[in-house]
Structures are given as C-alpha cells and as structure tokens.
Rosetta silent file (secondary structure, phi, psi, omega in degrees, C-alpha in Angstrom):
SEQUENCE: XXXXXXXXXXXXXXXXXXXXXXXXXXXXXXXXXXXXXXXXXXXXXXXXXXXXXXXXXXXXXXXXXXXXXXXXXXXXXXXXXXXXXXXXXXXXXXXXXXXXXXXXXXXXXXXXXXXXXXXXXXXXXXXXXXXXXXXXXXXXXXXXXXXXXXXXXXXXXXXXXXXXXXXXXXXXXXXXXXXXXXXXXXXXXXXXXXXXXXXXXXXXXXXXXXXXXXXXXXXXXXXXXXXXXXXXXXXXXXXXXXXXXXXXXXXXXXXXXXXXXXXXXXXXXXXXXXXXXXXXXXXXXXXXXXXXXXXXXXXXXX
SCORE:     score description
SCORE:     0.000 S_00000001
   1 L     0.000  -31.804  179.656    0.000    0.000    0.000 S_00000001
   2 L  -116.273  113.603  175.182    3.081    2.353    0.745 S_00000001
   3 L  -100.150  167.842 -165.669    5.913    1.509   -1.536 S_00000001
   4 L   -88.737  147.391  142.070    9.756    2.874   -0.129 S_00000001
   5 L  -144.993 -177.862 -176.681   11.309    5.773   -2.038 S_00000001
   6 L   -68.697  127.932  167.177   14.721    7.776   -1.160 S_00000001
   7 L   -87.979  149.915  105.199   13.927   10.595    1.846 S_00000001
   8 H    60.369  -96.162 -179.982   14.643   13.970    1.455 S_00000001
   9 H   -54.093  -49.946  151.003   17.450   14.195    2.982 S_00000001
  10 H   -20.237  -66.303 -167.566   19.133   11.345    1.060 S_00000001
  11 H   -53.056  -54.894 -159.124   18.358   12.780   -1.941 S_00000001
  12 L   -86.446   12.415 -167.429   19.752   16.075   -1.417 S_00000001
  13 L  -109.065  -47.536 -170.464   22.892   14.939    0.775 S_00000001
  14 L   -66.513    3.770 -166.443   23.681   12.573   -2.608 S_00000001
  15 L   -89.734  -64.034 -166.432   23.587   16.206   -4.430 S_00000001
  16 H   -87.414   12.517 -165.001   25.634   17.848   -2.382 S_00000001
  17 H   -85.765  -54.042  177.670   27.858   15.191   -1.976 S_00000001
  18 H   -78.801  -13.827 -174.230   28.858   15.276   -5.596 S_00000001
  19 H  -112.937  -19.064 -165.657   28.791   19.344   -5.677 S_00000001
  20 L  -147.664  157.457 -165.428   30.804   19.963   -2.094 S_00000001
  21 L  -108.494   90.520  175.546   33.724   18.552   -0.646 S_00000001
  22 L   -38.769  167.473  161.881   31.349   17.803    2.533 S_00000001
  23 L  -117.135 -178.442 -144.330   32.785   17.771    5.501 S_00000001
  24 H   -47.801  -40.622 -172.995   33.639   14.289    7.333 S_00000001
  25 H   -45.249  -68.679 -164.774   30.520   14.266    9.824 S_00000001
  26 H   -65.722  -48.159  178.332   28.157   14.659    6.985 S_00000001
  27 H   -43.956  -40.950  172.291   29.818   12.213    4.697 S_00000001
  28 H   -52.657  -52.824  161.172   29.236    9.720    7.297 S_00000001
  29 H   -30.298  -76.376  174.921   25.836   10.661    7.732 S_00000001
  30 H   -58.073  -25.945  166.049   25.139   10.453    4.248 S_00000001
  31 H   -83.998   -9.273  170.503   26.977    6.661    3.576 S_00000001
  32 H   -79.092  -49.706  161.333   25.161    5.598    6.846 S_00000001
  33 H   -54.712  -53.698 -146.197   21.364    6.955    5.156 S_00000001
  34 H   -60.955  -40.877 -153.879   22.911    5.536    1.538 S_00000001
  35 H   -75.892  -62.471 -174.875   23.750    2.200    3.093 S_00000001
  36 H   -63.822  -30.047  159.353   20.679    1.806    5.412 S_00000001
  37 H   -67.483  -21.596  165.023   18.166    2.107    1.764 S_00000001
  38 H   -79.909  -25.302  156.848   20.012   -0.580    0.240 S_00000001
  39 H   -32.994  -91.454 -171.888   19.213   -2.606    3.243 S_00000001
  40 H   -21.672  -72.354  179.556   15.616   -1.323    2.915 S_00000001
  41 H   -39.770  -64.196  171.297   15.784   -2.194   -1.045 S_00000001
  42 H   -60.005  -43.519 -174.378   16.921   -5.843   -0.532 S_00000001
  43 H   -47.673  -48.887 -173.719   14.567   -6.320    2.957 S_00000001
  44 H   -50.574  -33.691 -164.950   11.817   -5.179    0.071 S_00000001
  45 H   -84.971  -15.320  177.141   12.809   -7.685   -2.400 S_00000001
  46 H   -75.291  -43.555 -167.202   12.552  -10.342    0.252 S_00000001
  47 H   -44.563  -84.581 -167.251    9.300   -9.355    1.344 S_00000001
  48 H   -42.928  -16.349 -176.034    8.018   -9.225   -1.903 S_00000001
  49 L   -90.042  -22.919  158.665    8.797  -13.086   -2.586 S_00000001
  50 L  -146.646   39.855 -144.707    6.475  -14.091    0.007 S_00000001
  51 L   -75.281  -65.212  173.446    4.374  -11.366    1.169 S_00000001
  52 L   106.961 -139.942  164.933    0.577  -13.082   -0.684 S_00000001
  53 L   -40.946  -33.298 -118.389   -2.123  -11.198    0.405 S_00000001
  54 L   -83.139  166.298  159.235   -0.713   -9.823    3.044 S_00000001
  55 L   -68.907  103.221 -179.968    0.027   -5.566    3.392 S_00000001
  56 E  -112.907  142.639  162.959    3.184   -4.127    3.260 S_00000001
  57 E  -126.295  136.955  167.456    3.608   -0.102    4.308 S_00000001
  58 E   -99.178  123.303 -179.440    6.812    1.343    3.996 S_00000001
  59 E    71.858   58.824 -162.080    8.584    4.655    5.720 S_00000001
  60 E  -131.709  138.999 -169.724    5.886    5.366    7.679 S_00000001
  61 E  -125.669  104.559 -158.591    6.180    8.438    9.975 S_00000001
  62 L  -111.438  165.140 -177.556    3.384    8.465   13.121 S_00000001
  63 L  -133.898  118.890  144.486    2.588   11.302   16.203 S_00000001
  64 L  -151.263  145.084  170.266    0.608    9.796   19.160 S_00000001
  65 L    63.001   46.101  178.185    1.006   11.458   22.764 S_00000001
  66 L    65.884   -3.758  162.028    3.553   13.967   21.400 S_00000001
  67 L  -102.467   86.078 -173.307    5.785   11.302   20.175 S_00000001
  68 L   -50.752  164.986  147.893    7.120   10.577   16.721 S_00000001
  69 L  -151.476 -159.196 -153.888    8.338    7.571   15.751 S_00000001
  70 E  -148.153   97.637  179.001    9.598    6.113   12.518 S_00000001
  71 E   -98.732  163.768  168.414    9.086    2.311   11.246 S_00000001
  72 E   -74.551  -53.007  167.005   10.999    0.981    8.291 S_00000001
  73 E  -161.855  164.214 -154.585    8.048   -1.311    7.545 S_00000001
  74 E  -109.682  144.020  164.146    4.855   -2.666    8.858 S_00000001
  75 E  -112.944  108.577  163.378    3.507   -6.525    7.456 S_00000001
  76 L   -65.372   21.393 -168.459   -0.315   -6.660    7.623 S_00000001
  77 L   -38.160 -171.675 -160.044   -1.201  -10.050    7.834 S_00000001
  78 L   -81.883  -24.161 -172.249   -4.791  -11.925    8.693 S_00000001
  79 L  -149.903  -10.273 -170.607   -4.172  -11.884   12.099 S_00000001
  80 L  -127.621  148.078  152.817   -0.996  -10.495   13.447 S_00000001
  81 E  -103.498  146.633  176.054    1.169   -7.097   12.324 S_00000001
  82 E  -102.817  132.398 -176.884    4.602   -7.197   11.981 S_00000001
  83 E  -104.196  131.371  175.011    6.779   -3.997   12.922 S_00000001
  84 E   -99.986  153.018  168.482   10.099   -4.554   11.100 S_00000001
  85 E  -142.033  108.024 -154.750   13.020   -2.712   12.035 S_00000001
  86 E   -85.520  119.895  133.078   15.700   -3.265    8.878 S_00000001
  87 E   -86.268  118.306 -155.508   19.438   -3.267    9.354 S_00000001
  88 L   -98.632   19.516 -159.065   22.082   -3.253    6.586 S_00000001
  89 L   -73.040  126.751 -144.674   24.814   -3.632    9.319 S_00000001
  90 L  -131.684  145.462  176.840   28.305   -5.924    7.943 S_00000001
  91 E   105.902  160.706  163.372   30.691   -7.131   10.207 S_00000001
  92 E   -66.892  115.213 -175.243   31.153   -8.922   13.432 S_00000001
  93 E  -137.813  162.423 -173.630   29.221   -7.378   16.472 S_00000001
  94 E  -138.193  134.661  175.266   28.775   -9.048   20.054 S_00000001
  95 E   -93.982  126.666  159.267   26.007   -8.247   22.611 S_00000001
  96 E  -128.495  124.120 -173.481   27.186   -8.511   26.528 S_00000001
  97 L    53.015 -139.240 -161.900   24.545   -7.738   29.068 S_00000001
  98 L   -83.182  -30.078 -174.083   22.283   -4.745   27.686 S_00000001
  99 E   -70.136  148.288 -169.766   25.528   -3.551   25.536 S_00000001
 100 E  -123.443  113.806 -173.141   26.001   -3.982   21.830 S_00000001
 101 E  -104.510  137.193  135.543   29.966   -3.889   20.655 S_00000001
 102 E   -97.996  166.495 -150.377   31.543   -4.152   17.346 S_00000001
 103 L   -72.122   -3.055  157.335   34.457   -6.536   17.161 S_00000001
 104 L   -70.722   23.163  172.944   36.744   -3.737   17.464 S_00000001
 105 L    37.633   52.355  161.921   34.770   -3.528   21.160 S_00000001
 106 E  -120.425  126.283  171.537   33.251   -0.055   20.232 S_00000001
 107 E   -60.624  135.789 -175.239   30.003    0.433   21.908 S_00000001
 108 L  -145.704  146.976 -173.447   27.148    1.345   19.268 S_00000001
 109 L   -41.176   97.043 -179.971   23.607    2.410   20.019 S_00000001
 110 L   -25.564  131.603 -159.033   21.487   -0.682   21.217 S_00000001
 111 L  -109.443  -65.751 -153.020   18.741   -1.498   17.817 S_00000001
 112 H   -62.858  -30.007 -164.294   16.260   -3.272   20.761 S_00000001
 113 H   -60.764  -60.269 -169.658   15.987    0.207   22.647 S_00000001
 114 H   -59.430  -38.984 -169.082   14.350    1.524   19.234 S_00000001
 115 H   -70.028  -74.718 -176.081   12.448   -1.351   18.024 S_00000001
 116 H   -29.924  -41.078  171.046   10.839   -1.768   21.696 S_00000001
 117 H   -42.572  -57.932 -154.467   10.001    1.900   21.504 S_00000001
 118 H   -74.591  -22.270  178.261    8.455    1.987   18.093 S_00000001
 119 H   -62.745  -68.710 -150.957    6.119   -1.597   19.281 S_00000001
 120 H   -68.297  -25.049  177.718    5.076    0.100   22.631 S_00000001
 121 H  -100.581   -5.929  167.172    3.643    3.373   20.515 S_00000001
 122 H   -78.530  -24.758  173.036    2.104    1.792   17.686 S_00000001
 123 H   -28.199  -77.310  167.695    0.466   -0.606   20.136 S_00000001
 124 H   -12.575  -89.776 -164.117   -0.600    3.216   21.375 S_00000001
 125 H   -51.665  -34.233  169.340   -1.718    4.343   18.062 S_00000001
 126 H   -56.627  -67.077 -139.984   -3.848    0.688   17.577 S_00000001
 127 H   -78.214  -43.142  136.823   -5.680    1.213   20.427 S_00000001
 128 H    20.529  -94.864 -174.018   -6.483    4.699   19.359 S_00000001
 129 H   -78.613    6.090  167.627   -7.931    3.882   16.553 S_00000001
 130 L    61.291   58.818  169.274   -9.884    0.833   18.170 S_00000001
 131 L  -123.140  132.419 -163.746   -8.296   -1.674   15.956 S_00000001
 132 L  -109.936   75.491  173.802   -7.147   -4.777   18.125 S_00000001
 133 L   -64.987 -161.678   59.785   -4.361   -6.366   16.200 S_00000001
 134 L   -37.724  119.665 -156.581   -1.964   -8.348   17.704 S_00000001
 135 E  -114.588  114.537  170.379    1.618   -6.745   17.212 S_00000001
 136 E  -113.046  106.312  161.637    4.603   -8.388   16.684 S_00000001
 137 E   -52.724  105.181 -177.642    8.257   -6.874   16.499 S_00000001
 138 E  -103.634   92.481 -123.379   11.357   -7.527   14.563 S_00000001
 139 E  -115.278  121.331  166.616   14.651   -6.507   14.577 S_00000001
 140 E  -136.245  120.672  109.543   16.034   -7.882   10.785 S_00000001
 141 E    12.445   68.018 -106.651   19.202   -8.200   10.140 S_00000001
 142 L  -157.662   -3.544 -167.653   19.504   -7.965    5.784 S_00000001
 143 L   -95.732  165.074  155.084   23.487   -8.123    5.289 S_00000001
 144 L  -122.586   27.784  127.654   24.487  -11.372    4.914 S_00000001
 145 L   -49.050  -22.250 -129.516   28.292   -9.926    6.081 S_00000001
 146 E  -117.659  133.174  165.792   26.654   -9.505    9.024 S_00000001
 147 E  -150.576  116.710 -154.901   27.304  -11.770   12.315 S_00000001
 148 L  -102.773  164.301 -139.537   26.020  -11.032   16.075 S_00000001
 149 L   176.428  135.001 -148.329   27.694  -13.451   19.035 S_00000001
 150 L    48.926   67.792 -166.903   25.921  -13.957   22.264 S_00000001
 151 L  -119.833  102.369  177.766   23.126  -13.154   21.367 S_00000001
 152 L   -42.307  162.165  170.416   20.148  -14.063   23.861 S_00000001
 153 L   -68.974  -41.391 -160.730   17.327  -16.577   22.600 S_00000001
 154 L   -70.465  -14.372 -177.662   14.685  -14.854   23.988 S_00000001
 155 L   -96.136  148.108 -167.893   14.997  -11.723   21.590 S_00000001
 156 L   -58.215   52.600  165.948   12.840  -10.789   18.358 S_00000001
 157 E  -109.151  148.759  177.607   16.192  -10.972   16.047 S_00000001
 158 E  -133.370  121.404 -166.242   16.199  -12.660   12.893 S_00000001
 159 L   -84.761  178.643 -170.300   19.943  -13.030   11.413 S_00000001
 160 L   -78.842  -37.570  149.508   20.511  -13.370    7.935 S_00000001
 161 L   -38.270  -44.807  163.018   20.650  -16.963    7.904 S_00000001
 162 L   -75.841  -11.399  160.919   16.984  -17.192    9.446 S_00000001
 163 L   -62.145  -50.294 -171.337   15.343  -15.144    6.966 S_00000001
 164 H   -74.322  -25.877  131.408   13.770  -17.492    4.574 S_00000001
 165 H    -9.908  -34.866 -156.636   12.709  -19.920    8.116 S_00000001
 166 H  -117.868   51.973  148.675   10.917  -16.759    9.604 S_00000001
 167 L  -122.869  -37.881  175.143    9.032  -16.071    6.100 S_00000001
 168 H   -84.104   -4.607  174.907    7.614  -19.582    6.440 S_00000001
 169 H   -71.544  -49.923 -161.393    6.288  -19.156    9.927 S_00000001
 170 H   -61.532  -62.067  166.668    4.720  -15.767    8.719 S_00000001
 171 H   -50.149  -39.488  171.899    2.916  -17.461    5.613 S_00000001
 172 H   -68.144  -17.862  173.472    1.628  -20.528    7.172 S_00000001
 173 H   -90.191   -4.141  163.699   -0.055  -18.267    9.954 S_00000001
 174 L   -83.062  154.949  172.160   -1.749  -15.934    7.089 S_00000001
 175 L  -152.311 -179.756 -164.297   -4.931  -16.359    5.591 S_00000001
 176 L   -59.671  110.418  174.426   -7.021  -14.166    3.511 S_00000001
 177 L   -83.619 -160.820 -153.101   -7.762  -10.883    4.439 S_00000001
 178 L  -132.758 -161.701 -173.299  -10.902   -9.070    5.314 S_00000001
 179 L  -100.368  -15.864  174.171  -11.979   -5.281    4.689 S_00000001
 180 H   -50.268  -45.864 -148.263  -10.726   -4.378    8.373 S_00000001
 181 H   -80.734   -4.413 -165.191   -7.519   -5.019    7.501 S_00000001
 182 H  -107.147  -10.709  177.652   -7.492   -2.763    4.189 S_00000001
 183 H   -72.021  -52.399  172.836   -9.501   -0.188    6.305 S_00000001
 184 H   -51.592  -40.782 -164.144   -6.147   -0.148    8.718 S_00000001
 185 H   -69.209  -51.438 -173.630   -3.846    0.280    6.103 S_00000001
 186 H   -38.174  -48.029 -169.751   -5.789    3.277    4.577 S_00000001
 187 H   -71.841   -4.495 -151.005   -6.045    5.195    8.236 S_00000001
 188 H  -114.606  -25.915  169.509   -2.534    4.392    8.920 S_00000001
 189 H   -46.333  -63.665 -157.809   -1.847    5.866    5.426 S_00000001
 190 L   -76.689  -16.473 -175.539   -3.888    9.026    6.179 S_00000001
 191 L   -92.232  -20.744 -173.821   -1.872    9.293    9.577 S_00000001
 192 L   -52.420  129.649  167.615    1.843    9.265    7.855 S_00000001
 193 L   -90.397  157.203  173.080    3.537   12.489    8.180 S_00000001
 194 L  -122.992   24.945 -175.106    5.504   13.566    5.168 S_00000001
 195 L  -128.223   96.123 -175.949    7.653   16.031    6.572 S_00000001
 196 L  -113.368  151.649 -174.699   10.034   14.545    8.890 S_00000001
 197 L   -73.897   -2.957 -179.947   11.972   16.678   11.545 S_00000001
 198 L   -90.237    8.636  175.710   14.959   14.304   11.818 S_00000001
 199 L   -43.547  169.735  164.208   17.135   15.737    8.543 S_00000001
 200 L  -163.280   78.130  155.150   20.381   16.956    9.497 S_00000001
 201 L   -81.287  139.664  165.075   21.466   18.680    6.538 S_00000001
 202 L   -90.146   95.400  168.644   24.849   21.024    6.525 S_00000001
 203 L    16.342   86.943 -156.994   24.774   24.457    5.265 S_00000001
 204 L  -138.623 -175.471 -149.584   25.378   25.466    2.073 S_00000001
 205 L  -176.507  124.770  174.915   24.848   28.368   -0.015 S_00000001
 206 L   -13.935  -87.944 -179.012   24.705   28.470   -4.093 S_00000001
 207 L   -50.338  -51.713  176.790   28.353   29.747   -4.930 S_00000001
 208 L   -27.858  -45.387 -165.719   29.663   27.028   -2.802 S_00000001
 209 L   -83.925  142.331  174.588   28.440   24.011   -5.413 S_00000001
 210 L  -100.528  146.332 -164.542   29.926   23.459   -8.232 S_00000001
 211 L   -98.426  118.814 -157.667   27.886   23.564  -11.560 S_00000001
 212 L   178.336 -170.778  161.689   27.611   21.354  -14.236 S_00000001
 213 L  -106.828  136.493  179.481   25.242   18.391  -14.688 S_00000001
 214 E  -105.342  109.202  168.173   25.218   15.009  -12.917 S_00000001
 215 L   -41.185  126.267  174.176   25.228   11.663  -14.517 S_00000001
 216 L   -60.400  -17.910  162.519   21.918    9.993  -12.840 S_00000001
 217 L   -54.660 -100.165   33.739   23.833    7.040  -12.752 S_00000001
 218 L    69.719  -40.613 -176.615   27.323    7.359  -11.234 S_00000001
 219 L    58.092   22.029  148.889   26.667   11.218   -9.874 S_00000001
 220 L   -95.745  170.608 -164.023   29.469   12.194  -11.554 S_00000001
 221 E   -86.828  140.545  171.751   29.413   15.750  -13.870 S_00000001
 222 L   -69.218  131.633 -178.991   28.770   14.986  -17.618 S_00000001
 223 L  -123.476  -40.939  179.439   32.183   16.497  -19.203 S_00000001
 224 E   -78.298  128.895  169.989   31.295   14.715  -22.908 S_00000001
 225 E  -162.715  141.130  170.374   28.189   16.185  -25.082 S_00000001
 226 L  -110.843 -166.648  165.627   27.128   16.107  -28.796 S_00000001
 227 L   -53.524  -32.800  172.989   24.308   17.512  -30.742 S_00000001
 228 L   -91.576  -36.581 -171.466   21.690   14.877  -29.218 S_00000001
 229 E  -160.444  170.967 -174.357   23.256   13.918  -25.891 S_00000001
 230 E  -105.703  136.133 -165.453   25.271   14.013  -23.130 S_00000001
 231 E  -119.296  155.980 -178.470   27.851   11.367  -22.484 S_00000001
 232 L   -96.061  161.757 -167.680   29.370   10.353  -18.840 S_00000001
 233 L  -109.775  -29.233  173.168   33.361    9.857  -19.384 S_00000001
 234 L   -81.772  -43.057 -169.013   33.053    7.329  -16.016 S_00000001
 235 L  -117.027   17.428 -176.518   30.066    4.541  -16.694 S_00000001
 236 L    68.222  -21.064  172.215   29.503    5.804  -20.547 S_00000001
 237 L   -34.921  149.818  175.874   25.477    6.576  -19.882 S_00000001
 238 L  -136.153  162.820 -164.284   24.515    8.732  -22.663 S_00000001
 239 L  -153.044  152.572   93.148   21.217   10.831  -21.242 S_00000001
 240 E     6.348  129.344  164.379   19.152   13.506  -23.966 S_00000001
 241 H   -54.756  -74.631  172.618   19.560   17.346  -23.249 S_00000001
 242 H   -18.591  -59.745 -167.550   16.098   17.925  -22.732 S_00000001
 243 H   -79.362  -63.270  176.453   15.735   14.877  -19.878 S_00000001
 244 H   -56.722  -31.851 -170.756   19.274   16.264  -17.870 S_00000001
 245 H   -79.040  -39.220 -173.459   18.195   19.831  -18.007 S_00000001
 246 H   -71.005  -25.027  160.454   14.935   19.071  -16.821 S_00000001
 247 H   -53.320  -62.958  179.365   16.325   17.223  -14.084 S_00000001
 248 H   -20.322  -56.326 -160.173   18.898   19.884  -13.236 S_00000001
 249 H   -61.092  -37.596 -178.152   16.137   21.792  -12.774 S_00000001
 250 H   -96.187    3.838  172.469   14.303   20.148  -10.449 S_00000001
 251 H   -82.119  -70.101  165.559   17.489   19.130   -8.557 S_00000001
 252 H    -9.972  -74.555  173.945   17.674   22.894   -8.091 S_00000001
 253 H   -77.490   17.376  178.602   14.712   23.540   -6.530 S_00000001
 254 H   -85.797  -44.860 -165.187   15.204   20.446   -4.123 S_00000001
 255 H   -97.984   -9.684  149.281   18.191   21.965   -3.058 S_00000001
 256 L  -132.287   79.081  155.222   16.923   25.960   -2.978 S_00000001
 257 L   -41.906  -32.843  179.097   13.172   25.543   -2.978 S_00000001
 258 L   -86.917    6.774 -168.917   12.914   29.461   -2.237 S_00000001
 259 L  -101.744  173.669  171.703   14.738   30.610   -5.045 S_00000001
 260 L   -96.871  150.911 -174.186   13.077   30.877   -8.801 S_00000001
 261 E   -83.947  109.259  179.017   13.404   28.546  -11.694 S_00000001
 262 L  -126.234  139.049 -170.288   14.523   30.825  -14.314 S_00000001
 263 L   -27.033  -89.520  173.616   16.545   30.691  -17.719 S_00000001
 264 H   -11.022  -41.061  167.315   18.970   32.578  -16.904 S_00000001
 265 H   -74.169 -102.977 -156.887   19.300   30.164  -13.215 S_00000001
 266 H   -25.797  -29.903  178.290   19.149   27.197  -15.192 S_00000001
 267 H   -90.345  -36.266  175.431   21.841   27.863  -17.633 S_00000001
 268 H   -33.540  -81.306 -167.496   23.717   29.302  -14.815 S_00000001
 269 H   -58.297  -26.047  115.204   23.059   25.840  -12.943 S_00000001
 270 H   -14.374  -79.422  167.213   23.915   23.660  -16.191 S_00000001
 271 L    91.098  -66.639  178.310   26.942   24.979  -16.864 S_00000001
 272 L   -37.183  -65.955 -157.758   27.693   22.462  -19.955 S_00000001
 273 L   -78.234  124.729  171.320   25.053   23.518  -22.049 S_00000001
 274 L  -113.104  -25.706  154.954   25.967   26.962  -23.093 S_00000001
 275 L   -73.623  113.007 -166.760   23.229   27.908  -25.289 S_00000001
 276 H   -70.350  -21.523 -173.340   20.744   29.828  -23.288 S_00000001
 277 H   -76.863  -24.996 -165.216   17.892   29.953  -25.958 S_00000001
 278 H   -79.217  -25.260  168.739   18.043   26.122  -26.083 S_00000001
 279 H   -61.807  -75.416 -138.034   17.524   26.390  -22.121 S_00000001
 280 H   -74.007  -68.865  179.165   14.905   28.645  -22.169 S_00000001
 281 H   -19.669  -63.337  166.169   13.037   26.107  -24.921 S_00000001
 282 H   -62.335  -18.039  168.229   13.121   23.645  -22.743 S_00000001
 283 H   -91.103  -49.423 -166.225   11.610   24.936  -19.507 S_00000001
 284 H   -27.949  -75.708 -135.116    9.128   26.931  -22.091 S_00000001
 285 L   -57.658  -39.998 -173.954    8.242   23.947  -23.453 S_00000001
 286 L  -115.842   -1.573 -172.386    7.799   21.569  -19.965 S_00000001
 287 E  -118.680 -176.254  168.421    7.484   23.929  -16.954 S_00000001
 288 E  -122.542  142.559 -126.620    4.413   26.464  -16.741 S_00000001
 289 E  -131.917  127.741 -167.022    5.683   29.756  -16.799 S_00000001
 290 E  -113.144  139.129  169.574    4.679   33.103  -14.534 S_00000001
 291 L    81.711  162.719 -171.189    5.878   36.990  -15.674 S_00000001
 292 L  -124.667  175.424  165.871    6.786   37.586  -19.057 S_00000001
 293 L    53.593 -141.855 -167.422   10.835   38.502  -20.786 S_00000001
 294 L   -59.893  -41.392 -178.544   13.429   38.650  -18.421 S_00000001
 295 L   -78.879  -44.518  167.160   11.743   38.328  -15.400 S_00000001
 296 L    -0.020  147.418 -165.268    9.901   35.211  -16.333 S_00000001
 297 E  -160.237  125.518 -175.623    9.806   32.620  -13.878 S_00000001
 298 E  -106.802  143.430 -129.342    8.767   28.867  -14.275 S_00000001
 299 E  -133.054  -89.104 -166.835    6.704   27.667  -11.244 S_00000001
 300 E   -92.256  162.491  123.940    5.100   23.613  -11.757 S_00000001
 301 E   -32.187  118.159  179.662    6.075   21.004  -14.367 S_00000001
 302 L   -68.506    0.000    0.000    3.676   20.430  -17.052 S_00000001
C-alpha cells in the first residue's frame, strides 16, 4: 500500500555530496542513510517473494502522545502485524549484558531500545484507533556480512541466515484478508507524516556548489556532449539534453526551494550547455511559466 522511495534528505545529501567537498561528519551521515536504503531495497525484495495477500507499508512516519516515531516497515497479515526494524549492518558485532559492541569492542547504540520503543507506541496508536491487532516486532538483520555473538534466545532478532525460516512461519499463519484489515492500512496511510523533523542537513549556499550536470547514474558531472546527448566519461550513460536539463532543474529547486526557476538560473546551474535559448526552450516547453521577458519565472512542471 506504501511503496519505499529515497527521503529527502538522502536525496539532497547525494547532491551535495557530488557538488561539495562535505565535511567528514556529513559524509558519514550520508553513507550511513545511503547504506541503510540498500538494506531497505533488498529487505523489500525479500518481502516481496512471500508477502501473498498480506500488506506491506513502507517509511511510515506516526505522532501519538507527542511522540514521533519512525518504522521501516509494517507486514499486515490476517491476524498479526509485523513492525520490522531493517538493518544493513556488515561485520562482526557481540552483545554482553544490555551492551552492543563491534568486534573492534566499540560500543554502538542498542537497535532493541528503538524497536521496543516503536512496538510500545504503535500498540498506542492501535488502540487509538480501536483496531485490536496483535503486534509483533522484529529486529532484521539484511546483510548477509553480518554476524552477532551472544546473542540471547529470547529476543525478536532474525539473522541473515533465518530469513527465509521466519518467512515460512509468517505465511503458514496468514490467511485471507478481510476489509478491516485494508480499512487499517488506509487510516494508517492518512496518519503518515511527510515532513520529517529528523534531517540533518549542513549548510550550504549556491556559490559554494559546483555547476555542471550530474550523470543519474554514477553522480558524476557529464564532461562529454554532442548535438543529441550528453555522455558520462566514467560509466559511458549517454542521457538527452532535454531529460538532464529538466532534471537539473528540479534538482535545483530540491536543493533551494525558495529561489526561482529561471533561464537565466538554469543555464547558470547547467553549466555544460551553453546555449541559453536552447535552455529557455526547454523549460518553455515543460514547466508552466509566470511573468513575461526577463523576469519570467517557471513555477510547476507540465
């Protein structure tokens, strides 16, 4: 019902990533988001092999009592929901007592604190909404680099090895769903925030970035270009003028939404392409376009 896409922040961190020589903090930040959606992206494709009937919402961002919380993804099944909480995490890590070490014995932020969190408020948000599910919680585990040591029995982890095992427990206890359960998905839909308050973007400021176009591919700057297209000099992608400038353009206003889309911007923001009339064609042609001459300004996408 909710399919995953790249947050926000992702997007516009892989932007500036490729435009600014970030500095180290953020780079981490951003290969720590990059890393945790290819988790997400493979967790999806498992899902998807034996998911049936069953619901899956993705990215779903909730309020109850004053408290956000964040799941990666929710499984609706016939009788129970599953709260997933996805990890792309590689390497050797060891649990002792409540502490979680990697094998280089550096303590890193317990995964059970959050998953227990995010169970006890959707529980919250169920009862709310008078729907009386039974909720079950999962901490998964998606690398298959990945290996935890000591690890109590009693807790909801499922290692990499145990994923296709815990997908047949989950199918043999589904059965066909009803209209409750498509009524839940909808409300929990209509409850999602789409704004979330946990970016951490670093500060930047036009003349900082450097200007050009970025193979969609690779996120490297286009350097190569003929009469038809643009060619990347690192993976070879060849991409249509028309289809990179219109991107540019809308990379642009991801990364200064308050500023205006304007020729004059756009060619600016391009860089490559040095004919400005052929710019200006191209927004004519695909944006809708406020003010007239110089001042023009292009506002939505046709």
């Amino acid at each position: 019902m909710k399919p995953r896409c790249e947050s926000l922040e992702l997007r516009i961190l892989r932007y500036l990533n490729a435009r600014i020589d970030l500095p180290a903090k953020d780079k981490n930040h951003y290969a720590n988001l990059k890393k945790g959606y290819e988790g997400e992206q493979k967790f999806d494709e498992w899902m998807k092999e034996f998911a049936g009937e069953g619901l899956i919402l993705n990215d779903l961002l909730f309020e109850t009592h004053h408290s956000l919380f964040q799941i990666d993804s929710l499984y609706v099944s016939s009788n129970i929901i599953y709260l997933f909480e996805v990890k792309n995490y590689e390497g050797d890590f060891f649990i002792e007592e409540d502490k979680w070490y990697s094998s280089s014995k550096l303590e890193i932020k317990n995964p059970m604190h959050q998953l227990k969190r995010n169970e006890s408020l959707l529980r919250r948000l169920l009862q709310e909404l008078k729907f009386t599910f039974q909720v079950e919680a999962y901490l998964i585990f998606i690398n298959p680099e990945f290996q935890l040591y000591q690890t109590p029995l009693n807790l909801p982890i499922i290692l990499p090895a145990q994923l296709n095992r815990f997908a047949e427990k989950i199918t043999i206890t589904s059965n066909k769903l009803k209209g409750v359960h498509t009524a839940l998905g909808q409300k929990l839909l209509s409850l999602h925030l789409t704004e979330s308050p946990y970016s951490r973007l670093p500060n930047y400021c036009y003349d900082q970035l450097e200007k050009g176009i970025l193979c969609p591919v690779c996120y490297t700057f286009y350097r190569s270009l003929n009469k038809m297209a643009l060619i990347c000099d690192r993976c070879k992608g060849i991409e249509r003028h028309q289809s990179a400038v219109l991107r540019s353009a809308e990379e642009f206003r991801m990364l200064f939404p308050k500023s205006q889309i304007t020729t004059n911007q756009i060619h600016d923001w391009c860089s490559i392409i040095k004919n400005k009339k052929f710019i200006w064609k191209i927004l004519s042609k695909n944006f809708k376009k406020e003010g007239h001459g110089k001042s023009a300004n292009y506002i939505d996408i046709l």
